[in-house]
N, C-alpha and C positions, 0 to 999 in steps of 0.2 A: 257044576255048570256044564251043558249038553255042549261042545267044541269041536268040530274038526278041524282037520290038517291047516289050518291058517297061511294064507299067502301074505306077505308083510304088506299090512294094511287092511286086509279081508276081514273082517268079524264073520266067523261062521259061527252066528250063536241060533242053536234051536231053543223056542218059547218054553220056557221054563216055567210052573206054575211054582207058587210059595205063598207061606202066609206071613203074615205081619205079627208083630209082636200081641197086636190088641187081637188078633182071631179073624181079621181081613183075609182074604183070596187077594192075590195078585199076580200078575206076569209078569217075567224078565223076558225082553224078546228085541233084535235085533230094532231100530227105527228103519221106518220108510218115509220114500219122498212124501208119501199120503202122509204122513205125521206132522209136516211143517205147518200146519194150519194151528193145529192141537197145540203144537210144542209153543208158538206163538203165542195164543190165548192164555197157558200155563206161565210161561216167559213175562208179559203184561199183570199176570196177578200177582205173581210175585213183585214187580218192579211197582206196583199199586201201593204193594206194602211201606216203599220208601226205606227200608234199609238193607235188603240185601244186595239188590242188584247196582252197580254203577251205572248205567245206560240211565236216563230220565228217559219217560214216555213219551214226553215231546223231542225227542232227538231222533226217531226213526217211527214210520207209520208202519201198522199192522202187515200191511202187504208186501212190504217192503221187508219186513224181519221173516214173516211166513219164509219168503222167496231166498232170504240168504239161508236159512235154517233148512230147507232142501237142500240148495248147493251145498250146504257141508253132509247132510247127509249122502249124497251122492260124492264125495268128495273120494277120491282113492288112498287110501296110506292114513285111515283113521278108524275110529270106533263113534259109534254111535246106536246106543241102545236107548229103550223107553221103559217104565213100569206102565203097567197097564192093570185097571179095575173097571168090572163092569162096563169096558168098551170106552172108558176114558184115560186117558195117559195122565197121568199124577206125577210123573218124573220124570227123568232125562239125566245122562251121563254124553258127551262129550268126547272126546281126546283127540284132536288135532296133531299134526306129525310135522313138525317142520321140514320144507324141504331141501333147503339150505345141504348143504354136505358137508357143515360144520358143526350141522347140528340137528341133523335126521335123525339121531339116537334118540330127541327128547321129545315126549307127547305134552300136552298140555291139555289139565283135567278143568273140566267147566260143569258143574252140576247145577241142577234148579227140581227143586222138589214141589209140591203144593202144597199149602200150608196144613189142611184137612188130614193129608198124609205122614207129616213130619213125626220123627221120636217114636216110630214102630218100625225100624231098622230095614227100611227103603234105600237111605241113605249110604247107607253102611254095605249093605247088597251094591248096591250101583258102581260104589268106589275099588270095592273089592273083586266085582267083574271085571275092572277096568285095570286093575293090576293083573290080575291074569291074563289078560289080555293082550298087555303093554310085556309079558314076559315071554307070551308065546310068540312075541313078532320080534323078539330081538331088541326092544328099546331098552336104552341104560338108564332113565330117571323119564318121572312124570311129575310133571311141577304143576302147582297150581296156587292162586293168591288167594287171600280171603280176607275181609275186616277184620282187625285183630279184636272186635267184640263181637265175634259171630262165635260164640264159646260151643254152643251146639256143632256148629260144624267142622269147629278146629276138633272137638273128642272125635267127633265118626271120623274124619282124619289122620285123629293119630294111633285110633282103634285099626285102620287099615293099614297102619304102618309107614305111614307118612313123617318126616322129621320136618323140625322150625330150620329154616335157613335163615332169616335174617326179616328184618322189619323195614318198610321202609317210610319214614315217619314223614305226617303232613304230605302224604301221597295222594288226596286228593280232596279236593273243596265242594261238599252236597251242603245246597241249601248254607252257603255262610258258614257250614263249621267244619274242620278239619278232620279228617281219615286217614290213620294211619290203616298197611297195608302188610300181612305179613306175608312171605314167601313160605312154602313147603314141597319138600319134593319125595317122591316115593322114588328106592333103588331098589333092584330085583336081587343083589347080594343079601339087601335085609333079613331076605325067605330065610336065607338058611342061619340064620343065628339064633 
């Protein structure tokens, strides 16, 4: 992945073309504020689907998610990359930095793929930029949560070297039935083992 010198928090990531596993063209490229419309749209299809995303659709309006999805893009002390096909964003990776000084070491990973794109290692690209990422700025762990039957996404997870921290059961109520929730964190010691 094309990187310079990183300011903690900076992604200096240059557009990187790649293919997918099915013979797709793709880009890995930095997001822009111009993406929050995109990431939005992409964001609503997924949470259409009813099981990956927690937010319900009726819990925030389009404009309103567009307009936070910039402010984190714009946000300093974070990463925020897109996959890109034929001029549409198909992905998104995330990682938020807390800024606490208890606990600025740790990013927190948020991906949302399209469903069109999944299981041709978009995924796994995204996760794995963002560990490099999370290494080059100095962070000690990057956490992030998932349904513990989202089984596609715990493998590209733990294919990027992510470890199970703990469960936390009955973590939340979609539609009347229970969700448990499992914890995972990536540490940059990992690398060298």
């Amino acid at each position: 992945m094309g990187t310079g010198t990183p300011i903690r928090g900076e992604a200096q990531v240059s557009p990187e073309q790649r293919t997918a596993d099915d013979g797709r063209r793709w880009t890995l490229r930095a997001a822009r504020p111009t993406d929050a419309q995109a990431l939005a749209e992409l964001f609503a299809a997924v949470r259409a689907e009813g099981r990956w995303l927690l937010t319900p659709a009726s819990a925030l309006s389009h404009a309103s998610e567009a307009f936070f999805i910039g402010e984190l893009i714009r946000e300093p002390g974070g990463l925020a990359l897109v996959a890109e096909a034929d001029g549409e964003v198909v992905g998104n990776v995330l990682v938020s930095v807390e800024r606490s000084t208890v606990s600025d070491h740790v990013g927190t990973l948020s991906i949302c793929i399209d469903a069109d794109w999944r299981d041709v290692g978009i995924g796994g690209a995204l996760t794995r930029a963002s560990t490099v990422w999370a290494q080059s700025v100095g962070l000690a762990k990057v956490a992030l949560s998932v349904f513990t039957d989202n089984e596609r996404a715990i493998a590209v997870y733990e294919r990027s070297g992510f470890v199970r921290e703990g469960v936390r059961r009955r973590q939340y109520r979609v539609d009347g039935a229970f969700r448990d929730e499992l914890l995972m964190a990536w540490f940059p010691e990992a690398i060298d083992r």
